[in-house]
N, C-alpha and C positions, 0 to 999 in steps of 0.2 A: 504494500500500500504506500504508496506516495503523500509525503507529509505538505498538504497543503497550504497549512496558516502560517505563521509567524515562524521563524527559525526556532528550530527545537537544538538543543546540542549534549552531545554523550560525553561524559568522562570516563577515562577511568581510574580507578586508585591499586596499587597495592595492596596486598594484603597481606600484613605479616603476623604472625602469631604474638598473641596480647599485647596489641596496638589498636584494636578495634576503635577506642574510647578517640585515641590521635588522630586516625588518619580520616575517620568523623569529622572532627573538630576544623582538619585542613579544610575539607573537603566543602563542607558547610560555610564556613567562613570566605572562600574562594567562587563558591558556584551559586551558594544559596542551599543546596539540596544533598541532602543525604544518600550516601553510597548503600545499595542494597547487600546484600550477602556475598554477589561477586564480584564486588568492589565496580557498581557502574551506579553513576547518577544520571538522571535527566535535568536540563534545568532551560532557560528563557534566559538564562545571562551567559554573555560569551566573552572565554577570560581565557587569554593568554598563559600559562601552565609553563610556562618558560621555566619559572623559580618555582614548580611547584617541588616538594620533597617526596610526598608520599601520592599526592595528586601528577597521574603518568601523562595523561595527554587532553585534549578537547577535538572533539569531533562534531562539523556542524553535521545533524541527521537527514538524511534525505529518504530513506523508505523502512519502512521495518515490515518483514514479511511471516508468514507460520514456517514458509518450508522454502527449499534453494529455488525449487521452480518456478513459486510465486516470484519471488526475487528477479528473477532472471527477465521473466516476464516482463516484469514493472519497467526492469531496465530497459529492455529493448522497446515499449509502448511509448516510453516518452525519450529515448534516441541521446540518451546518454553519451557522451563523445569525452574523451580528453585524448591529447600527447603526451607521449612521454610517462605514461603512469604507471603504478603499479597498486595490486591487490594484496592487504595485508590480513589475516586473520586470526580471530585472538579467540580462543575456547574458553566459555565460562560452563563449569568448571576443566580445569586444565585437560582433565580426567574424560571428558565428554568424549563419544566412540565417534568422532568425526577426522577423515583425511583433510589437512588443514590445504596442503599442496592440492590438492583435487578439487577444492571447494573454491580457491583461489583461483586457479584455472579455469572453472567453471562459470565465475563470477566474471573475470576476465573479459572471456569468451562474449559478453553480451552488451560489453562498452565497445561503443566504437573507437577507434583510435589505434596508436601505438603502443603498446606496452614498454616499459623500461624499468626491469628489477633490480638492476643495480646502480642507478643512478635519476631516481622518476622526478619529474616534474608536481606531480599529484599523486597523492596516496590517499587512497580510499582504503576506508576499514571496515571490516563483518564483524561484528563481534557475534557470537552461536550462542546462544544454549538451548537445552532441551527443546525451550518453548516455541523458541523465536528468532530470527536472525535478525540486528537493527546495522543498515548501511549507512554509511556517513562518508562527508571530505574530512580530514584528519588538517588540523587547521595549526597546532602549536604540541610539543610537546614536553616533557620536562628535558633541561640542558644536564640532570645529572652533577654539576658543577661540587655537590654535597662530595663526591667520592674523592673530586680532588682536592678540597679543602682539608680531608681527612691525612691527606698527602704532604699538609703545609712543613716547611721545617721547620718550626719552632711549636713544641706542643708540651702538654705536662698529664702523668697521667690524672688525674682527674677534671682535665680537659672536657671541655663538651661537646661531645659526637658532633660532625656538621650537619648529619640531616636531622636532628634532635635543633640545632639550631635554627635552620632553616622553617621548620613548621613554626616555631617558637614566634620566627620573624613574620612570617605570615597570618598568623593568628593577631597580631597587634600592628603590620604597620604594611603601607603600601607606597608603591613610588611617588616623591616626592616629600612623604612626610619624613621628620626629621624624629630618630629614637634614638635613646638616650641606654647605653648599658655603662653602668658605673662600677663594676666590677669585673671588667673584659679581660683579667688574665691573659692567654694567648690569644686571642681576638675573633673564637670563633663565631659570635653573633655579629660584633660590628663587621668582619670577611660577607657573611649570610648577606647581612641588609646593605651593605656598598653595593653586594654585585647582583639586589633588586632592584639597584635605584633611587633606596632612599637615603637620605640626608644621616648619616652614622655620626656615632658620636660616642666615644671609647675612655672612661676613666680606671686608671687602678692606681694601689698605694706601694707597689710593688715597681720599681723601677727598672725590674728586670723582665716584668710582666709587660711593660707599657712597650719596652723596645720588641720586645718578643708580637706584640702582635703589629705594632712598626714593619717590622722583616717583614711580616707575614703578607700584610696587604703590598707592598712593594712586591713582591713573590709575584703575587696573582694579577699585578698593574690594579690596582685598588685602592680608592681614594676617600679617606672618612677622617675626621677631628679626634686624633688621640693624646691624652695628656696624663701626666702625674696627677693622681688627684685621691682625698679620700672619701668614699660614699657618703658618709654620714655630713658631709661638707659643700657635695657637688651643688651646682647650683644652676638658673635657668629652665627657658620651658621649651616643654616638648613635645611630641602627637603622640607619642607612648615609651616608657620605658619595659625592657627586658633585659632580666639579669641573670646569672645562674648563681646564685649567694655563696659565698665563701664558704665554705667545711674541709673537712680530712685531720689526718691524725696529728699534721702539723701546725695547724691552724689555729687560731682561739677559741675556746665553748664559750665563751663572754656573752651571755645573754642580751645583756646591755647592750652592745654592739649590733647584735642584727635590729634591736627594739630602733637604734638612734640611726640607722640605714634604713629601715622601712620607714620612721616618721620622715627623715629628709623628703626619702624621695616621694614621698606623699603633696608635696610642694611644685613640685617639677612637671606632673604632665597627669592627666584625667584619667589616665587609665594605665595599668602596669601589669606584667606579668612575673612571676617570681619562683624558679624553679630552685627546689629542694627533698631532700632527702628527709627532712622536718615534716612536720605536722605547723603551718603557720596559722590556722584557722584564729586562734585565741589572740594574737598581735597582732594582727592585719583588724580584723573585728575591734579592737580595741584602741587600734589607731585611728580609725576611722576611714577605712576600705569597707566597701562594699564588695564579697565572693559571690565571681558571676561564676563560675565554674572550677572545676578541680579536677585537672588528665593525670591519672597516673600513668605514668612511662616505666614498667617493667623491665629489669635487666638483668638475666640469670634472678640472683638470689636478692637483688635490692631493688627498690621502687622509688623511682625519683617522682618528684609528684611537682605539674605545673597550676598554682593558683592564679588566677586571669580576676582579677581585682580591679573597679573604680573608684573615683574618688569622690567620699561624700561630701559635701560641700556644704560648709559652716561651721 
């Protein structure tokens, strides 16, 4: 069937084993609409997936069929044509008893045009399942960029994953706006939000921390405001702050200290996000943040947990 109203368009997400709560929250926050169980959204808004992390591609949809032959049909009725293209197709679930090559070819078969697999001008995608085949033009997809951040040379281990970063950066900030991480260690969130565009903005008290992620964005050709500074002091506004808060065995338990880092930056920008290995519900609540949500990010045997917090005002 041939979608005739407004642009409809398909995602798809990853799915990795207990990240469900995450790649939700990207996904939503980027399209509008929640990923079903084989990680595919429908949505009416069409977003560029370039920086997504766990969000893989966008597709605008152009027919969804029950069966290949419907499909084929549809194509050939309304004279489908491109150059240069190719047929890509993605099995939900993976596991689905369908020849992915065969279906591809078949699909092929009913556009007009020139095919070109290894190097296409347009790529069109089938995504299958049991029920349904939905076809689309494959419009943007993720740059991946997370795997080579993970690559930078300056890191520590309690470093924060880059694609841990990346959703992080996307759940609070988009190009153009200006986010504020005041405790950037090696620099893996301010790396994330340079290379979406938006306006970065890097403090630590660590002057070995501050060079370290210095290197890092020069590494990547990466351009964002980094300086010595300590949290509880930084100052200035901004469209959102994201931090991944100080801990480990070397570090201070000084309660006081994350209390007089969260009121700071309760100052600085309406809305924050704050990943920890803590339970922050009872200081953020009493600082007066508002918790709009809480992802826990699972890793083997610990649970880092992101709180997405505004600011109440008065």
């Amino acid at each position: 069937m041939a979608l005739q109203a407004k642009p409809i368009y398909l995602y798809l997400t990853a799915i990795p084993d207990r990240l469900t709560e995450l790649v939700a929250a990207e996904c939503t926050t980027l399209t509008g609409s929640v990923p079903n169980m084989h990680g595919i959204a429908i949505s009416e808004q069409c977003v560029d997936v370039r920086r997504g992390a766990y969000l893989k591609s966008c597709s605008e949809l152009l027919f969804e069929a029950s069966s290949l032959s419907e499909l084929c049909a549809d194509l050939r009725s309304v004279g489908l044509h491109a150059d240069e293209f190719r047929v890509s197709v993605v099995k939900k679930p993976r596991s689905l008893k369908v020849n992915s090559m065969e279906l591809a070819r078949d699909i092929g078969g009913a556009i007009g045009g020139r095919a070109n697999l290894s190097e296409p001008q347009v790529t069109f995608l089938a995504v299958v399942t049991a029920e349904q085949i939905w076809f689309g033009r494959c419009l943007s997809e993720s740059d991946n960029m997370w795997l080579a951040h993970d690559r930078r040379p300056y890191v520590t281990s309690s470093s924060l994953p880059s694609r841990l970063a990346r959703v992080l950066v996307n759940l609070m900030a988009g190009p153009g706006d200006r986010l504020l991480d005041p405790c950037c260690g090696t620099g893996t969130i301010v790396m994330s939000a340079a290379r979406s565009g938006i306006r970065a903005v890097g403090y630590d008290n660590n002057p070995r921390m501050v060079g370290a992620t210095t290197k890092n964005l020069q590494h990547f050709g990466l351009t964002a405001d980094v300086a010595l500074g300590d949290a509880r002091q930084v100052n200035g506004q901004f469209d959102a702050v994201a931090t991944d808060l100080p801990y480990g065995i070397n570090l201070s338990k000084d309660k006081s200290q994350d209390v007089e880092i969260l009121a700071n930056l309760r100052t600085c920008a309406p809305k924050a996000a704050f990943i920890d290995l803590r339970d922050l519900t009872h200081p953020l609540n009493d600082l007066g943040y508002q918790i709009e949500t809480v992802i826990p990010v699972p890793k083997l045997s610990i649970v880092r947990r992101i709180f997405i917090a505004s600011v109440i005002e008065g």
